[in-house]
N, C-alpha and C positions, 0 to 999 in steps of 0.2 A: 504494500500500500504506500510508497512514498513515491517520489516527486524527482523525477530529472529532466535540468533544462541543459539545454548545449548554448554557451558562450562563443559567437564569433568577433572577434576583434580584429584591428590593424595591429602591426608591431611594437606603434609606438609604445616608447618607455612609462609613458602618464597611463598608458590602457591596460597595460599588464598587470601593472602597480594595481589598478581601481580591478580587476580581475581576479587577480589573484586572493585580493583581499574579500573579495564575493563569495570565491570557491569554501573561505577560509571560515566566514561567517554563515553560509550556508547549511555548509555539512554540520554547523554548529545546530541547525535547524532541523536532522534531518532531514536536509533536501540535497540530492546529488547533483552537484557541476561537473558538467564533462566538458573538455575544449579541442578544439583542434590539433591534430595530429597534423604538421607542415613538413612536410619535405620537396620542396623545388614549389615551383605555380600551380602545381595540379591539385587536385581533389582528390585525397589519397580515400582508399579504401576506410581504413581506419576511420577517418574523421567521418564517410558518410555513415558506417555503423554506427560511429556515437550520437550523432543527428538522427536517425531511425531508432535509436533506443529513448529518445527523450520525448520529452511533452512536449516543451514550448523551445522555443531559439530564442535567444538574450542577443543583438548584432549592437555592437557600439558602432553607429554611424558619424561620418565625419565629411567633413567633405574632401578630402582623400582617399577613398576607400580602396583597399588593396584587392588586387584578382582573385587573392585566397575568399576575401569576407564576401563579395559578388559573388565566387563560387557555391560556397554556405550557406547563401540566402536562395539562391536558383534551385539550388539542391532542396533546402528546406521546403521551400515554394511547392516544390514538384511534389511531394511528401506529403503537403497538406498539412506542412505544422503551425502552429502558435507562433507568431512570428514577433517577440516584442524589442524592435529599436529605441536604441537611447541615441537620441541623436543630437548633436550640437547646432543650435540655435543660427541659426540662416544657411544651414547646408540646404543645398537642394536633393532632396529622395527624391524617385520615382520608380511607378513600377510596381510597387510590392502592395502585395492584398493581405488579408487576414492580419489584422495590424492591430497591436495597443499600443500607444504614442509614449514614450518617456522623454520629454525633451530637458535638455540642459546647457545652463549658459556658462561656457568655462572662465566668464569674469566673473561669474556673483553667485555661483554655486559650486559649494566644494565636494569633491571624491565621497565626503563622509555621508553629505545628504543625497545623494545620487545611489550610493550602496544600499542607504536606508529605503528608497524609492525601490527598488531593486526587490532588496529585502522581504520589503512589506508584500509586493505584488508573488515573487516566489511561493513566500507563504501561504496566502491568500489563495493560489491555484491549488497547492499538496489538499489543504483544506476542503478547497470544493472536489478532489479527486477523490479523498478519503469518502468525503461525505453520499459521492456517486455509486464506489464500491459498496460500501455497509450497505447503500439500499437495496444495488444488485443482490448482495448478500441473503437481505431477508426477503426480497421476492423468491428465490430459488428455494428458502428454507420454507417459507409457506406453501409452492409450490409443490415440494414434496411431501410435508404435512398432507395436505389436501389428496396425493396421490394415493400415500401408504391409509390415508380415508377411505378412499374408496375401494381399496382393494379388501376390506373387512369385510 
């Protein structure tokens, strides 16, 4: 019953950092961060498996974005995931569907309120998956109530 999202970033050194520190506060949540596996411009295997094992995609958008995070996002796209960008305030996005917006302005918001933003909505999703599972749970438990009923 718990909760994995996949983190795509750019390289830069400020993204890792605010990343890192995600994965770190995260798992503190029980919620699982998984990130890309880079080797060369391509879209390595690995990274699509950890995109297919997750719920939502976390993409730090910027207006630089690197061919790995483009690739992550196309891939995700294609997958049908939860797609939530953080993105810096007058980048231009486009393109992408299934969205929750997290914008932020790297003058007047720092790494700490942005992880919290982060944070909160992580949680928020594990919550409403747990809460989808338990009710799966007890229709199947009543369903079979009702079955081993009528076999009396």
């Amino acid at each position: 019953m718990g909760y994995t999202s996949f983190i795509s970033y750019n390289t830069s050194q400020d993204e890792q950092v605010v990343v890192y520190r995600l994965q770190t506060l995260a798992s503190a949540s029980g919620i699982t961060v998984l990130l890309p596996q880079r080797n060369g411009s391509l879209l390595s295997n690995e990274t699509k498996q950890r995109i297919d094992l997750a719920d939502s995609v976390i993409a730090f958008l910027t207006s630089n974005l690197s061919t790995q995070v483009k690739q992550e996002l196309a891939y995700a796209e294609g997958r049908n995931k939860l797609i939530v960008p953080i993105y810096e305030k007058g980048a231009s996005i486009r393109g992408l569907k299934n969205l929750e917006w997290i914008e932020y302005d790297p003058k007047n918001d720092t790494p700490g309120s942005v992880e919290k933003e982060v944070l909160q909505f992580l949680k928020d999703r594990k919550k409403e998956k747990n809460n989808r599972e338990v009710a799966l749970l007890v229709v199947l438990g009543i369903g079979l109530l009702a079955l081993l009923a009528s076999n009396k």
